[in-house]
C-alpha positions in Angstrom: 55.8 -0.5 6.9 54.2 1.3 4.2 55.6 5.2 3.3 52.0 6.4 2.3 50.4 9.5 3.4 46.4 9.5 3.3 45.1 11.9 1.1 41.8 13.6 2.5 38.9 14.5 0.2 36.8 16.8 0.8 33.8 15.7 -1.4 30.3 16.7 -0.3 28.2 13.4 -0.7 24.2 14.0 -0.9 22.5 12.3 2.2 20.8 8.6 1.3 17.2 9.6 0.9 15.3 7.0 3.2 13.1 4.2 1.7 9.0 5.1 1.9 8.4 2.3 0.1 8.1 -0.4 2.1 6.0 1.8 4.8 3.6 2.1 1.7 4.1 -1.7 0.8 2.8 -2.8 4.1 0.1 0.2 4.9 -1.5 -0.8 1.6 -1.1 -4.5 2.0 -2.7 -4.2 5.7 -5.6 -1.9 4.7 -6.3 -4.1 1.6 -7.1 -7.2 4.3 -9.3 -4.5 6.4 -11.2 -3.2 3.5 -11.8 -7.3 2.8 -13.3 -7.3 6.0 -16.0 -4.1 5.0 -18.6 -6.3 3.1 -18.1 -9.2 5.7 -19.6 -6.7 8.6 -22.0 -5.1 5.8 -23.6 -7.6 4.5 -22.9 -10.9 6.8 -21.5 -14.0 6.2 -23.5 -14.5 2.9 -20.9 -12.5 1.2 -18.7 -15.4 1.9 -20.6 -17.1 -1.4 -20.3 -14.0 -3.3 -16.8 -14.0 -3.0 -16.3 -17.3 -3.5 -17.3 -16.9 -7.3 -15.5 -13.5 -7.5 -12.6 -13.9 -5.9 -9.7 -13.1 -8.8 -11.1 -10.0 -9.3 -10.5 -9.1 -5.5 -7.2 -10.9 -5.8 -6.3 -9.0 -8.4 -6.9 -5.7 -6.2 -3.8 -7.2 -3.8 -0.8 -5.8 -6.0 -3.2 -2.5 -6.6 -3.3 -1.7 -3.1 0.8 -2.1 -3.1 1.6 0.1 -5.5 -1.6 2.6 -4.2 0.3 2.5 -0.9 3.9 2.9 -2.0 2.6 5.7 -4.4 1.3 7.6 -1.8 4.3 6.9 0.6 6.5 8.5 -2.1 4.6 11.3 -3.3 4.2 12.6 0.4 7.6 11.7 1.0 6.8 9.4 4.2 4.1 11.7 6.0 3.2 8.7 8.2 -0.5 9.9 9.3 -1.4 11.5 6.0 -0.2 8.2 4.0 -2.0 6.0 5.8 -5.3 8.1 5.7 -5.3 8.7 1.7 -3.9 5.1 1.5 -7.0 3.7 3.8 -9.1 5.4 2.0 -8.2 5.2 -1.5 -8.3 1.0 -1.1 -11.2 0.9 0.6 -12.9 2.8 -2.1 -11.2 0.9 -4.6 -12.7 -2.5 -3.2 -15.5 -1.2 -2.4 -15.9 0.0 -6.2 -15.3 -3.6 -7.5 -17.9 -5.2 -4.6 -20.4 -2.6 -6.3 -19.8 -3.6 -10.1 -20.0 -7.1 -9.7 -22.7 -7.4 -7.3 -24.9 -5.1 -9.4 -25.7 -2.6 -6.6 
């Protein structure tokens, strides 16, 4: 048997801040696949060739969308309604804007 007494601290320990990042991981990974979907219902399944010939540009828009998402998770410190709204439409746009340049519209 041990002749130890447990000392109690009384330490004040800041509260673990919770992680937005992955809701704005996935809110701009899911809104990046919808606002791939925009052109489809625009302009048909023609677009289908367009992309074809374009598509590492719209690839590249992927990772973009992440870190659009997670930024906006963290700047409004989780809002779930108001991230998913500026992060909807700040990829859209953003997709949209590359469609536009590269098909010369």
């Amino acid at each position: 048997m041990q002749n130890a007494t447990p000392l109690l601290i009384d330490t004040q320990l800041e509260p673990d801040e919770p992680s937005y990042s992955f809701l704005g991981a996935t809110s701009g990974f899911v809104f990046y696949w919808l606002a791939f979907t925009v052109p489809f219902m625009v302009y048909g399944s023609n677009t289908l060739f367009f992309l074809l010939y374009t598509w590492p540009f719209f690839l590249a828009l992927m990772p973009a969308s992440v870190l659009v998402g997670i930024t906006f998770s963290m700047v409004l410190r989780g809002r779930l309604i108001l991230t998913l709204l500026l992060t909807g439409a700040a990829v859209i746009c953003l997709f949209w804007l590359v469609f536009s340049f590269l098909s010369g519209w």
